[in-house]
C-alpha positions as CSV (number, residue, x, y, z in Angstrom):
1,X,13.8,1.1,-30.1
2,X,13.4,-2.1,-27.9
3,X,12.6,-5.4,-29.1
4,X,9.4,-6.3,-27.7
5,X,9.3,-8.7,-24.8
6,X,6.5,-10.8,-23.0
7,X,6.4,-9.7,-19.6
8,X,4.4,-11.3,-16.3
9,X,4.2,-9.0,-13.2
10,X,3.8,-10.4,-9.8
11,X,2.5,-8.8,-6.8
12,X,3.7,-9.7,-3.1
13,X,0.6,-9.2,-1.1
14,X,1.3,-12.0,1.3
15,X,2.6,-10.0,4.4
16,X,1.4,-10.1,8.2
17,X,1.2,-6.5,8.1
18,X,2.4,-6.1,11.7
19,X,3.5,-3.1,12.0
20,X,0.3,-1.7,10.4
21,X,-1.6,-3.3,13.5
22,X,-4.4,-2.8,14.4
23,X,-5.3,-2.3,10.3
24,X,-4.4,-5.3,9.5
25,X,-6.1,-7.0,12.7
26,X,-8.6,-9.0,10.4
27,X,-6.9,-8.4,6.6
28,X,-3.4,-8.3,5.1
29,X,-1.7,-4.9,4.3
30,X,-2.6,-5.0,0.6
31,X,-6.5,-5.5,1.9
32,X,-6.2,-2.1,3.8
33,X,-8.8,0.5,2.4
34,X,-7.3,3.6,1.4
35,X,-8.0,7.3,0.4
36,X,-12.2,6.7,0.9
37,X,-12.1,4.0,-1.7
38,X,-9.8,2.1,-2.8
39,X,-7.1,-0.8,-1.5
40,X,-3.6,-0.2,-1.3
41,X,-3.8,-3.1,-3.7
42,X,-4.9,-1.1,-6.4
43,X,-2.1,1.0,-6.4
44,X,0.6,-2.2,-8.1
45,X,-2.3,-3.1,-10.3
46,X,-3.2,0.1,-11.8
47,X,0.6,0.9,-12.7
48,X,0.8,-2.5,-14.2
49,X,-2.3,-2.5,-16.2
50,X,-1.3,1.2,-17.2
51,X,1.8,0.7,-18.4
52,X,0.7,-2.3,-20.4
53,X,1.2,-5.1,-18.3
54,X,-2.5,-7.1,-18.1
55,X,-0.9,-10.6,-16.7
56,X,-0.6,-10.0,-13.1
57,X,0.2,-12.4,-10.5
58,X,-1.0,-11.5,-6.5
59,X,0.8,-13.7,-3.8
60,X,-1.3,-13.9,-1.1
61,X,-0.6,-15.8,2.0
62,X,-1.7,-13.9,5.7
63,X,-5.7,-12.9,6.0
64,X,-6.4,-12.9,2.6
65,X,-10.3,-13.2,2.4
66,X,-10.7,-9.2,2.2
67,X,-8.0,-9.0,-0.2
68,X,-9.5,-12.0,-2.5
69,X,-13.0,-10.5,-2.8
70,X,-11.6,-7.0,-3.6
71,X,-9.5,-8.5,-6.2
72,X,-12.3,-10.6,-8.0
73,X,-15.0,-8.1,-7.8
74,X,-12.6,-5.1,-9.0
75,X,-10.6,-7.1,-12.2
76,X,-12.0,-8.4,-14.9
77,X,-10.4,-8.5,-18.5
78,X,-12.2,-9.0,-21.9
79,X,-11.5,-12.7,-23.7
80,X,-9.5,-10.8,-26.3
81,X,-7.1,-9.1,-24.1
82,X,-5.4,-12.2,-22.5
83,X,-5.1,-10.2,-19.1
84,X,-5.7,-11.5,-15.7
85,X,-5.2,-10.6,-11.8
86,X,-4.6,-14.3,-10.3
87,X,-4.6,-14.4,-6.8
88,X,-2.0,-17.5,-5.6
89,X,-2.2,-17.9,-2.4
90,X,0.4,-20.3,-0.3
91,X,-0.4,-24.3,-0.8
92,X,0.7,-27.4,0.2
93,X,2.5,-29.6,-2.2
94,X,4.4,-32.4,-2.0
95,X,8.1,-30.9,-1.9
96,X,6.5,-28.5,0.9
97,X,3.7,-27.3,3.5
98,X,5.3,-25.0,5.2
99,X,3.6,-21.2,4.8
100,X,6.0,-18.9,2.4
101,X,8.9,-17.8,4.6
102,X,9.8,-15.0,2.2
103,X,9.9,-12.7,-0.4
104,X,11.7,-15.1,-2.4
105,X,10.4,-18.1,-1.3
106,X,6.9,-17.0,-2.2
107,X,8.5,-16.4,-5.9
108,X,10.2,-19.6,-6.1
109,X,7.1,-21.8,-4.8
110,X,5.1,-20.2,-7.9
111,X,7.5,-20.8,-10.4
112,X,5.4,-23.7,-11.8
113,X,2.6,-21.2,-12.4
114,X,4.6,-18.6,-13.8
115,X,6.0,-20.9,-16.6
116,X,2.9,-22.0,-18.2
117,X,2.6,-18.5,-19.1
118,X,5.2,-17.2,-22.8
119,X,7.4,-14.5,-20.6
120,X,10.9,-13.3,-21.1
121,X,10.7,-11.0,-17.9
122,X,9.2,-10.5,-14.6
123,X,8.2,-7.5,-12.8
124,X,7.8,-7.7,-9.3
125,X,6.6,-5.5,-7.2
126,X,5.4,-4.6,-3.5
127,X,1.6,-4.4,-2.7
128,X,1.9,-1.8,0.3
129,X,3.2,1.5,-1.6
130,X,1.7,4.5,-2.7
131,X,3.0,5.7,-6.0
132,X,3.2,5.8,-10.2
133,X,5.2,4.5,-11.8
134,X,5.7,4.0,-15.6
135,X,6.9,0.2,-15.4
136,X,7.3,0.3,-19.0
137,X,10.4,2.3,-18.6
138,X,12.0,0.6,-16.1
139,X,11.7,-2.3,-18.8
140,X,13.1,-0.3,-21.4
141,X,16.2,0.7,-19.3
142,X,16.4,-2.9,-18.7
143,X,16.5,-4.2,-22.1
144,X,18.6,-1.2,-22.8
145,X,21.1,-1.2,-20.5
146,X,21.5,-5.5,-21.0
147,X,21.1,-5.8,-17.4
148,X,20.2,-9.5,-16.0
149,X,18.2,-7.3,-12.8
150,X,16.8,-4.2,-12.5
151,X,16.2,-2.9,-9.4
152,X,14.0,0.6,-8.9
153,X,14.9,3.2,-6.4
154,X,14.6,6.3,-5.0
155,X,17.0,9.0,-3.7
156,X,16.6,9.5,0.3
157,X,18.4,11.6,2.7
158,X,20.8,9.7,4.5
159,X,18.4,10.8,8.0
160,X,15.4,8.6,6.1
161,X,17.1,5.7,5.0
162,X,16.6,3.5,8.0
163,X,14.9,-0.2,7.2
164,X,15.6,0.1,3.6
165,X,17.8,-1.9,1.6
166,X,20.5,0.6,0.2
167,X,22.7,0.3,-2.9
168,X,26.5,1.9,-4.1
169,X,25.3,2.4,-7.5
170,X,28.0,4.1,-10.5
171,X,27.6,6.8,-13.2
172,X,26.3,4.3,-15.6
173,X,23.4,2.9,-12.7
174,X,25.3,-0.1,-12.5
175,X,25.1,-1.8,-8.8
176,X,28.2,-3.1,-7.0
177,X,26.7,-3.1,-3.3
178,X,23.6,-4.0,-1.8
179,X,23.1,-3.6,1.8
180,X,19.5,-4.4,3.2
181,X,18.8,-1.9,5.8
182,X,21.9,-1.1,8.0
183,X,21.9,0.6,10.8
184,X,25.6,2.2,11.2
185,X,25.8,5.7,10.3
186,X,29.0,4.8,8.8
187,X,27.9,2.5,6.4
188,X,24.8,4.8,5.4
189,X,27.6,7.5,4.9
190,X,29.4,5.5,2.6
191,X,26.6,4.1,0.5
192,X,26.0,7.8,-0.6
193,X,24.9,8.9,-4.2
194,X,28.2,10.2,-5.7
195,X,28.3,13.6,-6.9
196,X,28.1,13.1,-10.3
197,X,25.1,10.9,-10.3
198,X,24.2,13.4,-7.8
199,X,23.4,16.4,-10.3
200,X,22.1,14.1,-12.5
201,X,18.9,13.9,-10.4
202,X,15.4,16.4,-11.3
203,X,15.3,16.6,-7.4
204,X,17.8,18.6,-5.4
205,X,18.5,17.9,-1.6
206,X,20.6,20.0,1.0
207,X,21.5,16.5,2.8
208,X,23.7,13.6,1.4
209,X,21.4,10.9,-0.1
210,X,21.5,7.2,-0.5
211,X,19.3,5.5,-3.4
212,X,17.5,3.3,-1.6
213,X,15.4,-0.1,-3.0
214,X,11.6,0.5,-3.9
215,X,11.1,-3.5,-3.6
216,X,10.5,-3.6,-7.0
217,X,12.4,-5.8,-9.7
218,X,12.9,-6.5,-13.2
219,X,14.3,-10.0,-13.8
220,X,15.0,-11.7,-16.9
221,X,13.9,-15.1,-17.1
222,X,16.6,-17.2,-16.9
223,X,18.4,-15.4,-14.9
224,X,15.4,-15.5,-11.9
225,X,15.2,-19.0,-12.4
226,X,18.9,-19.7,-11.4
227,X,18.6,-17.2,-9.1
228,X,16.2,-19.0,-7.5
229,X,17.4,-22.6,-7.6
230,X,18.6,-22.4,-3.9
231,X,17.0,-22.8,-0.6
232,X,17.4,-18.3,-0.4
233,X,14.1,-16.8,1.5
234,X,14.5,-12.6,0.4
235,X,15.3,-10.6,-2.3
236,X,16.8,-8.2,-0.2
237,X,18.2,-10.0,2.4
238,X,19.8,-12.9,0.0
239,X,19.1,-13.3,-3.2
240,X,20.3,-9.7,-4.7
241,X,23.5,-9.6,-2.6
242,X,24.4,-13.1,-4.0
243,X,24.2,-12.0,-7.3
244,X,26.6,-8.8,-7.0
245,X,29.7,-10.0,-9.6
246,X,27.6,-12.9,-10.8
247,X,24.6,-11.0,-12.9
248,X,24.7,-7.7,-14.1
249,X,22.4,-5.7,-12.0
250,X,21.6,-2.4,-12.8
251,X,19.2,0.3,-11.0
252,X,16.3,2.8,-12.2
253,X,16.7,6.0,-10.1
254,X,12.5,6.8,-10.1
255,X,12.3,10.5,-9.1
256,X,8.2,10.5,-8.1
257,X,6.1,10.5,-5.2
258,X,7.0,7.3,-3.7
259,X,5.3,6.3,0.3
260,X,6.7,3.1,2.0
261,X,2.9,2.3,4.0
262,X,4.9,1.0,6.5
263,X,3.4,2.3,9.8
264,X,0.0,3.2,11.0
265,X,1.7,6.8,11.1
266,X,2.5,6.7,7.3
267,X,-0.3,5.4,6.3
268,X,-2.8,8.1,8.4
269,X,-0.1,10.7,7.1
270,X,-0.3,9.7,3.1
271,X,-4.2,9.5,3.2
272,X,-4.3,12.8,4.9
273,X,-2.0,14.6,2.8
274,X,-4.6,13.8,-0.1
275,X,-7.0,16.2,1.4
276,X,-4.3,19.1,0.6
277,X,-4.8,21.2,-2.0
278,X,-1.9,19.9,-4.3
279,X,-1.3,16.4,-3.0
280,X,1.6,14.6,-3.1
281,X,-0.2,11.8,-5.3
282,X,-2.8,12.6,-7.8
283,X,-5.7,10.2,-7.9
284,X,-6.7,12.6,-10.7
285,X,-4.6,12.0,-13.5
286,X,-6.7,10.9,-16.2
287,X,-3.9,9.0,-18.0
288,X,-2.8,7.2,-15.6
289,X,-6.0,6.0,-13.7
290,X,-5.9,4.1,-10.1
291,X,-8.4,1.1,-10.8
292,X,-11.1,-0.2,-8.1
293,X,-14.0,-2.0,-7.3
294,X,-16.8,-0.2,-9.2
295,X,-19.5,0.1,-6.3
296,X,-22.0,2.0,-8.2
297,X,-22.6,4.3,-5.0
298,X,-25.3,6.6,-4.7
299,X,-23.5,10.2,-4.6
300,X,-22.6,11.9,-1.4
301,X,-25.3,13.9,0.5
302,X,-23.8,16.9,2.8
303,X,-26.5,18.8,4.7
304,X,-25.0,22.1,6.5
305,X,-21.8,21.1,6.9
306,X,-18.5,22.9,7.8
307,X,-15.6,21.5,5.9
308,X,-12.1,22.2,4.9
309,X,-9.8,19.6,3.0
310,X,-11.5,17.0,3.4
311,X,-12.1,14.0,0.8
312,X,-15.3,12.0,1.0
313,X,-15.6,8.8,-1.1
314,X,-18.9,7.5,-2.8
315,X,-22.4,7.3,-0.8
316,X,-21.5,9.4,2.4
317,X,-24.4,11.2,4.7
318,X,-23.1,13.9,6.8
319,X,-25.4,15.9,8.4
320,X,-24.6,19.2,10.1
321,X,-21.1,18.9,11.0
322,X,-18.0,20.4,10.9
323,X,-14.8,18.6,9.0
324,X,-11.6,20.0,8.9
325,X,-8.5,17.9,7.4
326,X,-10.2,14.4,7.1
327,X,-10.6,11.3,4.6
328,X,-14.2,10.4,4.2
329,X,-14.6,6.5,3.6
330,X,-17.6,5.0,1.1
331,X,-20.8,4.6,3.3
332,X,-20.0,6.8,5.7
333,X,-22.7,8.5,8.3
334,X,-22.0,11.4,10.5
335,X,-24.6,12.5,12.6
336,X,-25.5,16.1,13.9
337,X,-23.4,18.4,15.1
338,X,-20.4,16.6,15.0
339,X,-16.6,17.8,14.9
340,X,-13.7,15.7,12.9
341,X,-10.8,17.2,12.7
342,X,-7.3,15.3,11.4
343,X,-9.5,11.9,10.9
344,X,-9.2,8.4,8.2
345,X,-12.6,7.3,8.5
346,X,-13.3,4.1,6.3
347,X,-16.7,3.7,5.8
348,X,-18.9,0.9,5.9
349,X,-19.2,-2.7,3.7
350,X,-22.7,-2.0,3.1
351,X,-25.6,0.2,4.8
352,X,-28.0,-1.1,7.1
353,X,-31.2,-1.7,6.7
354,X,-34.3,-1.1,9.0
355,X,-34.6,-3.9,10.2
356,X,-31.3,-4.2,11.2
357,X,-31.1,-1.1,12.3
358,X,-34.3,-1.6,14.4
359,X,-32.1,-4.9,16.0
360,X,-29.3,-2.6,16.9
361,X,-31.9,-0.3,18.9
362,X,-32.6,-3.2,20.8
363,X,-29.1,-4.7,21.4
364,X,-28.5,-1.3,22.6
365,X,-25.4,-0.5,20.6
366,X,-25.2,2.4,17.8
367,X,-25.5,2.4,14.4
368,X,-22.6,2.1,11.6
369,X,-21.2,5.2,11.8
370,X,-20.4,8.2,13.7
371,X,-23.7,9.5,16.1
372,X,-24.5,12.7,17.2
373,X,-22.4,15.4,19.2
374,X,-18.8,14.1,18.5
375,X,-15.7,15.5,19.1
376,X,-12.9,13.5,17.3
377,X,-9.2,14.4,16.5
378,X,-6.2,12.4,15.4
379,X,-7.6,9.5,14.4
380,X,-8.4,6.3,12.5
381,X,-12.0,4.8,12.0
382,X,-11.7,1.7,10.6
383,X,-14.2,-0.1,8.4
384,X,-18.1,-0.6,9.7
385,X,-16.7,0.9,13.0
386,X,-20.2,2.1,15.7
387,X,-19.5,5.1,17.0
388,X,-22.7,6.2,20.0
389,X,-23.8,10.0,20.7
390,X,-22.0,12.5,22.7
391,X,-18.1,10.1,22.2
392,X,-15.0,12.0,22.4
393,X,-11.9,10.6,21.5
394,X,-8.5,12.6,20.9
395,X,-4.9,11.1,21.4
396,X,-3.9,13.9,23.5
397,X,-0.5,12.7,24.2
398,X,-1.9,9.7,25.4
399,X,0.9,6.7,25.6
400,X,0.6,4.1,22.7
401,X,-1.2,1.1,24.1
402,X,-4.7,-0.8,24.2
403,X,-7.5,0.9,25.4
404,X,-11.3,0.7,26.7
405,X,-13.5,-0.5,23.7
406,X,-10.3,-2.1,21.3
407,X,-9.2,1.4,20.8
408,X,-5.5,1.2,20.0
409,X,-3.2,4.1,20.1
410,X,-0.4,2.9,17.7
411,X,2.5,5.7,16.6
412,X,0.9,8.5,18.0
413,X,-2.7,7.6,16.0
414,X,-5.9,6.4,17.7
415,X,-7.5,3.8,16.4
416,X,-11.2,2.5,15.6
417,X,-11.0,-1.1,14.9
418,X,-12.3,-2.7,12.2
419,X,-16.4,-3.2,13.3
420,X,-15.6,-1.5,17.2
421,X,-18.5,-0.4,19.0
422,X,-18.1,2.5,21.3
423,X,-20.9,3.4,23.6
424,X,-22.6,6.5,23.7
425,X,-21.2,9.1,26.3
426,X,-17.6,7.4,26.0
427,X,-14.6,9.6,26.7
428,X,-10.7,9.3,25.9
């Protein structure tokens, strides 16, 4: 048995998000919608608030409108709980108005919030990742193990490692090197897991692995403040390396589905691999629910449709089409005869009414939605996207760039942006 500690868990959802562009074009990563209805938000929050942890902290900082509305229609605690989501988003004060310039520097420039609350630790985590994750033992191996920081992460094959922090760790998880994501193969080489700890591991690999950082931390108190008291900007980049032979940092091998939503490829990859039949990540476990905005949706309606793996979220119309490997946002209409086939599509804010839809008649410019007679492959629809009869689009091999409309092909994926209009007739 542990003693039992107070613990405050902090959130980073303050990133540009640019590699995620064009979905993050008008929101911050943590905003982005994800597999038909939730926020990639709700993925930290839900393993807090499941494994105990009810006083969460989200730093906000780029875009954050979306992200703040999600957050304060989605988590509210009873008075008797004492939990809360508080969003902090950057400020100007009188040591500083500059915008956070860090990981760490978001931390440090909240400090002042964080101590009004009773804590002896602080979890921090990243707001962009798709996994679960028991926090609760990663504290328990801290408070176990009498580490000062804990840092969680995964086994990787030395071929998957590349812009991730990597770590020498020993037999008794103990870390005497932190690199934050090297490039030479020869220092990947030598950062590999060492046999022994090696066969410890539930999950075998054929290739040499490296454990590399999940961006998520267990600090003890006092030990975050001093870390802290420096002008430092990142965890990764400065802050853990400067503590190697001053703190005793230790790591949590987590052995789970774990997704870095990096990319506009990982991110269309993840939310299609929850169509399979056994998906990597179970939005179905009962005991460890992902949390969300309750919308109080009408149910789907599907009239003669073909479909195969596909997941629709709440209040969908689809009408006489065919679906095969696709992600089915909340509010979204597909109209007749319509073919999706490898496709995110998410949804709408809200449905139109007729007289707005009556207005967009006039304007000349289609409905939310997808229309009639559409052939669509290898994409991404973003939210409230207007999609006209008779529009193909399919990436084809087509070059990553801008095209006609604000279509973006970014990493191989097309992509609707966030309230696009494409006319009736259009080809790509």
């Amino acid at each position: 048995m542990v003693p039992l500690k107070k613990v405050l868990s902090v959130i980073m959802g303050g990133g540009r998000g640019s590699r995620l562009y064009p979905l993050t074009k008008e929101r911050c990563k943590p905003a982005v919608p994800l597999a038909g209805k939730y926020r990639l938000v709700d993925i930290p929050i839900s393993n807090c608030i499941n494994s105990g942890y009810n006083r969460i902290f989200v730093l906000t900082q780029f875009l954050t409108a979306s992200l703040h509305r999600h957050i304060q229609k989605s988590y509210h605690f009873d008075a008797f709980s004492g939990g809360f989501v508080d969003i902090l988003s950057a400020e100007q004060t009188e040591k500083s108005s500059a915008w956070y310039e860090g990981t760490a520097d978001a931390v440090r420039r909240n400090m002042v919030h964080f101590n009004s609350h009773d804590h002896d630790l602080v979890v921090i985590l990243s707001g962009d990742q798709l996994y679960r994750m028991e926090l609760h033992k990663v504290v328990a191996q801290h408070l176990a193990t009498g580490a000062d920081v804990t840092i969680a992460a995964v086994a990787l094959p030395v071929s998957k490692v590349e812009g991730l922090g990597l770590m020498r760790v020993a037999d008794d998880l103990s870390i005497s090197e932190f690199v934050e994501k090297p490039k030479d193969p020869a220092i990947i080489s030598g950062l590999a897991i060492s046999e022994a700890l090696e066969s410890r591991l539930q999950t075998k690999s054929g290739e040499k692995r490296c454990l590399a950082s999940m961006g998520i931390y267990v600090f003890s108190r006092e030990v975050l403040r001093r870390a802290l008291d420096n002008s430092m900007k990142d965890f990764g980049k400065e802050v853990i390396p400067s503590l190697l032979g001053q703190s005793k940092l230790s790591s949590y091998i987590f052995e789970g589905y774990w997704e870095d939503i990096g990319t506009v490829r990982a991110f269309f990859e993840a939310n299609l691999a929850l169509a399979q039949p056994l998906p990597p990540f179970d939005f179905f476990n009962r005991r460890a629910p992902i949390y969300t905005h309750a919308r109080y949706l009408p149910a789907s309606k599907i009239n003669k449709c073909t479909i195969d793996h596909v997941v629709i979220g709440d209040g969908c119309i689809v009408t006489n089409s065919t679906l095969r490997h696709c992600v089915i946002g909340i509010r979204s209409i597909l109209g007749e005869n319509s073919n999706l086939e490898d496709v995110v599509m998410m949804g709408a804010d809200y449905y139109e009414n007729a007289v707005e839809l009556e207005a967009c008649r006039v304007a000349g410019i289609p409905p939310f939605g997808i229309g009639k007679n559409c052939v669509i492959k290898g994409a991404i629809i973003d939210k409230s996207a207007r999609i006209g009869d008779n529009v193909t689009l399919s990436v084809d091999g087509k070059a990553d760039g801008d095209y006609e409309h604000g279509i973006v092909i970014r990493d191989g994926v097309l992509c609707v942006c966030k309230g696009g209009i494409i006319p009736s007739g259009f080809k790509l």
